[in-house]
N, C-alpha and C positions, 0 to 999 in steps of 0.2 A: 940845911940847904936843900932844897928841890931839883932833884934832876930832870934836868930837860930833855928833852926826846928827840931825836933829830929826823927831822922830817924825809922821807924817801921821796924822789926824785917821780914814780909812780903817781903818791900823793898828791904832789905838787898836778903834775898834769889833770889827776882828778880833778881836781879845787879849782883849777881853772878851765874846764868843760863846765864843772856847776856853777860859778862865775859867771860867765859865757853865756848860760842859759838864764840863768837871773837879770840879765841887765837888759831882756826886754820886755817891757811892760805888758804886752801880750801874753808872754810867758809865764811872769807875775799873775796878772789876770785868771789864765789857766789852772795856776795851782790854789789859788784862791778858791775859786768853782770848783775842785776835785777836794780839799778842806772837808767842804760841806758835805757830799757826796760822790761814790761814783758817778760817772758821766761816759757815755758812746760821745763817736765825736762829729758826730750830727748835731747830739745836746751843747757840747761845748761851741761848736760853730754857730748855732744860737743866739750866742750872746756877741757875739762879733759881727759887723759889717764890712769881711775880709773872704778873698774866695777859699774855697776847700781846701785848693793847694797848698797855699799858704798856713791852714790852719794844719794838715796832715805835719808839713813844714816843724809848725811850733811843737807836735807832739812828739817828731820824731829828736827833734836837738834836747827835749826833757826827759827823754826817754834814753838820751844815749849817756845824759849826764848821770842817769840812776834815777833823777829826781820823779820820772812817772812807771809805773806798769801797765800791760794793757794783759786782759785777759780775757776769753772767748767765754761768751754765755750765750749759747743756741746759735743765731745766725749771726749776734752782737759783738763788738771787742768794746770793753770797757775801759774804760781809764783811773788807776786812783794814784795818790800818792803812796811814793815810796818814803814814809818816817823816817830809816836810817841812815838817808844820806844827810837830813835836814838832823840828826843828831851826832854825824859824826862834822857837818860843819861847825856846830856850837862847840865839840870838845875843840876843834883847830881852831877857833875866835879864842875859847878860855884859855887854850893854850899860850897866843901870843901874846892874851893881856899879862897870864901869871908869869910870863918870860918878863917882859917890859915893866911890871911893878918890882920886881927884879932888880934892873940893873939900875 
């Protein structure tokens, strides 16, 4: 039998900032482009036909999820992703499915 872990309340509000930040396509978009490479957010506003604010906007709701970093190079702030939060939503996805093949 497999013991199940029970999820802290913490957690949960994580997962659901990263949620949150997921479920706009813009955001999507973003992490896609950062994938590939770093990116300043000049480069990323580039690829959109959105104003600045709006894009500062998307960086900052991916950035408060965990899901970006930004970090100073000369006069630049760069963007990339952060992997661990995208590896610890996959242990909570194999979580629910190994609870649910379960029961």
């Amino acid at each position: 039998m497999v013991k199940s872990k029970k999820i802290k309340e913490g957690e949960i509000t994580n997962l659901n900032i990263i949620f949150k930040a997921l479920s706009d396509p813009v955001r999507r978009k973003i992490l896609s482009l950062l994938k590939e490479r770093d990116l300043t957010a000049g480069e990323i506003a580039s690829f959109f036909d959105i104003s600045w604010p709006s894009i500062s906007h998307h960086l900052n709701v991916l950035k408060q999820a965990g899901m970006v970093v930004d970090e100073r190079r000369g006069q630049n702030i760069y963007y990339s992703i952060n992997t661990s939060v995208f590896e610890d939503l996959i242990s909570y996805g194999m979580e629910i499915l190994g609870k649910k093949s379960k029961d």
